[in-house]
TINUDREN-45783 format. One record per residue (C-alpha): residue number from 0; x, y, z. Coordinates in steps of 0.5 Angstrom, whole numbers. Example, Ala and Ser with C-alpha at 12.3 -4.5 7.8 and 13.67 -1.06 7.14 Angstrom:
2
R pos     X     Y     Z
R   0    25    -9    16
R   1    27    -2    14
END
This chain:
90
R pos     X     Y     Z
R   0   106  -374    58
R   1   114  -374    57
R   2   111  -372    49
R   3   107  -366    53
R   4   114  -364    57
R   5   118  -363    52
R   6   114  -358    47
R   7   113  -355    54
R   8   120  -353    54
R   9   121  -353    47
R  10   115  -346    48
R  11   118  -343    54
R  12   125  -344    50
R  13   123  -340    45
R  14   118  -335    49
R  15   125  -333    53
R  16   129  -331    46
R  17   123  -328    43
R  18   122  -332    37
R  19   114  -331    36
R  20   113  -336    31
R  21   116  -341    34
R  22   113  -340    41
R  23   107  -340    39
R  24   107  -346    34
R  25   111  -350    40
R  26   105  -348    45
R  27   100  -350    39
R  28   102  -357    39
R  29   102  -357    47
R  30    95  -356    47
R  31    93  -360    42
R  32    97  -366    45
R  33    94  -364    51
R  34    87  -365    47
R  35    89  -371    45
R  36    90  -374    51
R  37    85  -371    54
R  38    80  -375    49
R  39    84  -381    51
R  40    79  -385    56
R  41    85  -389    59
R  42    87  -382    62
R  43    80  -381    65
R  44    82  -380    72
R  45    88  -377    71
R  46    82  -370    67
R  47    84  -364    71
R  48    91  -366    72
R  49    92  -365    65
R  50    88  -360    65
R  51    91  -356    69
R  52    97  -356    66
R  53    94  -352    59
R  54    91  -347    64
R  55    98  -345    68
R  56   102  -345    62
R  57    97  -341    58
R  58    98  -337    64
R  59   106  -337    64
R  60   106  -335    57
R  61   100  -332    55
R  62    98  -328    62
R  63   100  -325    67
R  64   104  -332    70
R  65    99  -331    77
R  66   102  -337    78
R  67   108  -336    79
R  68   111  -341    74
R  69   118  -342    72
R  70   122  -347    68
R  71   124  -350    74
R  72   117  -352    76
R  73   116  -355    70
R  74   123  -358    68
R  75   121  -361    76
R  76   114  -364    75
R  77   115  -367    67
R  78   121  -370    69
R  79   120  -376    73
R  80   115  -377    65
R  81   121  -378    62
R  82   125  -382    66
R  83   118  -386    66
R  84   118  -386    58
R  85   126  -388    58
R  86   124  -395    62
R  87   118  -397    57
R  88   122  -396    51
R  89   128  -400    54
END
C-alpha cells in the first residue's frame, strides 16, 4: 500500500504541473500496482478498500472529483502505510 501511495502522489504531483505524459504513466502504474494487489489472495478482505481508491482517484483525476478529494486526503490515509512499511524493513 505504501508502494500504491507514493505513485499517488507522484500522479497528483504531476497532474497539478500539467506534465500530461508523466501524470498519466504515474496513474498507470497506480492502477496497475492496484491490480496486482487486488489479484494477491493475502488482500482478500481488504478487496473494496482498495478498490475503492482506484475508483476515487480515477475520479480526482480523470472526472469530475465528486468526491472532493485532495492531496491532503490522500498524504493522510497512505501515511500510516509508509510508517508501516519503515518498520518492517528496519
Amino acid at each position: 500500500m505504501a508502494n500504491i501511495g507514493a505513485e499517488v502522489g507522484r500522479t497528483i504531483s504531476w497532474k497539478e504541473k500539467g506534465n500530461e505524459k508523466m501524470w498519466k504513466n504515474a496513474l498507470y502504474r497506480t492502477i496497475e500496482l492496484i491490480n496486482l494487489t487486488v489479484a494477491d489472495p493475502e488482500n482478500l478482505t481488504s478487496i473494496k478498500e482498495i478498490l475503492r481508491i482506484k475508483e476515487v482517484l480515477g475520479d480526482q483525476i480523470l472526472g469530475e472529483n465528486i468526491y472532493k478529494s485532495t492531496r491532503e486526503d490522500w498524504d493522510k490515509y497512505f501515511l500510516p502505510f509508509n510508517f508501516a512499511a519503515r518498520n518492517v524493513l528496519q
